[in-house]
C-alpha positions in Angstrom: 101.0 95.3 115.1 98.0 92.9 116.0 95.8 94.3 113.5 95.5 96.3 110.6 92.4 97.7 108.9 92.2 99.8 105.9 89.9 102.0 107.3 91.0 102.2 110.8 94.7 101.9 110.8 97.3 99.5 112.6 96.5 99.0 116.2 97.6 96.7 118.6 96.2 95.0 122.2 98.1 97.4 124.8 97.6 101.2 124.6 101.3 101.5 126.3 102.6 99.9 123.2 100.3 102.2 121.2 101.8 105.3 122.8 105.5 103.8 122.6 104.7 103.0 118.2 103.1 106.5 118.0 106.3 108.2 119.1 108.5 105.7 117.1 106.7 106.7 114.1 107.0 110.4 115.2 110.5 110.9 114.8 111.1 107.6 112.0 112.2 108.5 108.4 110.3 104.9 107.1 107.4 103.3 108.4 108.1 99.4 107.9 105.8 96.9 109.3 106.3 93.5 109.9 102.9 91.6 110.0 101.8 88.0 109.4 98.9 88.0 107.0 96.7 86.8 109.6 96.7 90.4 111.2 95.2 92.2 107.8 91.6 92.6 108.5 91.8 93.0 112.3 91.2 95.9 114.8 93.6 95.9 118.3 92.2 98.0 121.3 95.1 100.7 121.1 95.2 102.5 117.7 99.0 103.3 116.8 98.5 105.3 113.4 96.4 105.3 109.9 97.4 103.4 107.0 98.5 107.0 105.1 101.6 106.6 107.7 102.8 103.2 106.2 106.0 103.0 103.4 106.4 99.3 103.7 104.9 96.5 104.9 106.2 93.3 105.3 104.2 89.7 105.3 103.9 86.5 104.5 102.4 84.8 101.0 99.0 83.8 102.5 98.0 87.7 102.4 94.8 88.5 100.6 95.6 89.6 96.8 92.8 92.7 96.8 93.9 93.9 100.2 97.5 94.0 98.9 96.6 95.4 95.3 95.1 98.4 97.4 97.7 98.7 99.8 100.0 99.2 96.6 97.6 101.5 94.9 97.9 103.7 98.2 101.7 103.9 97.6 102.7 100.9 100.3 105.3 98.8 99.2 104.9 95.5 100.0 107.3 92.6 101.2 106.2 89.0 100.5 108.6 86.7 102.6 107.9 82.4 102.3 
């Protein structure tokens, strides 16, 4: 992903890749994403799904510690990786 917003979901810069997520996601047991903590707080121009869709997420230490306790408190596990 190359954003994700609480509010609006991950999303990322190319609608094709968009589309290609949205159908990954469609037929996926787990929802795991791998994001650097600079992408938390950021809106891409092709949505791929809300935050409800989300199991895991996976990111590095320098993530915000609100945005991760509500993350959690919406039933995301999180992944911190140094």
């Amino acid at each position: 992903v190359d954003g994700i917003d609480l509010d609006f979901g991950c999303t990322t810069t190319s609608i094709e890749e968009a589309i290609l997520n949205q159908n990954m996601i469609a037929s996926a047991q787990k929802v795991i994403v791998l994001a650097d903590s600079t992408k938390f707080n950021k809106k891409g121009f092709g949505k791929i799904c809300d935050v409800t869709h989300i199991h895991h997420i996976i990111t590095d230490a320098n993530i915000d510690r609100e945005l991760m306790n509500e993350l959690k408190g919406r039933g995301i596990e999180i992944t911190i990786v140094e």
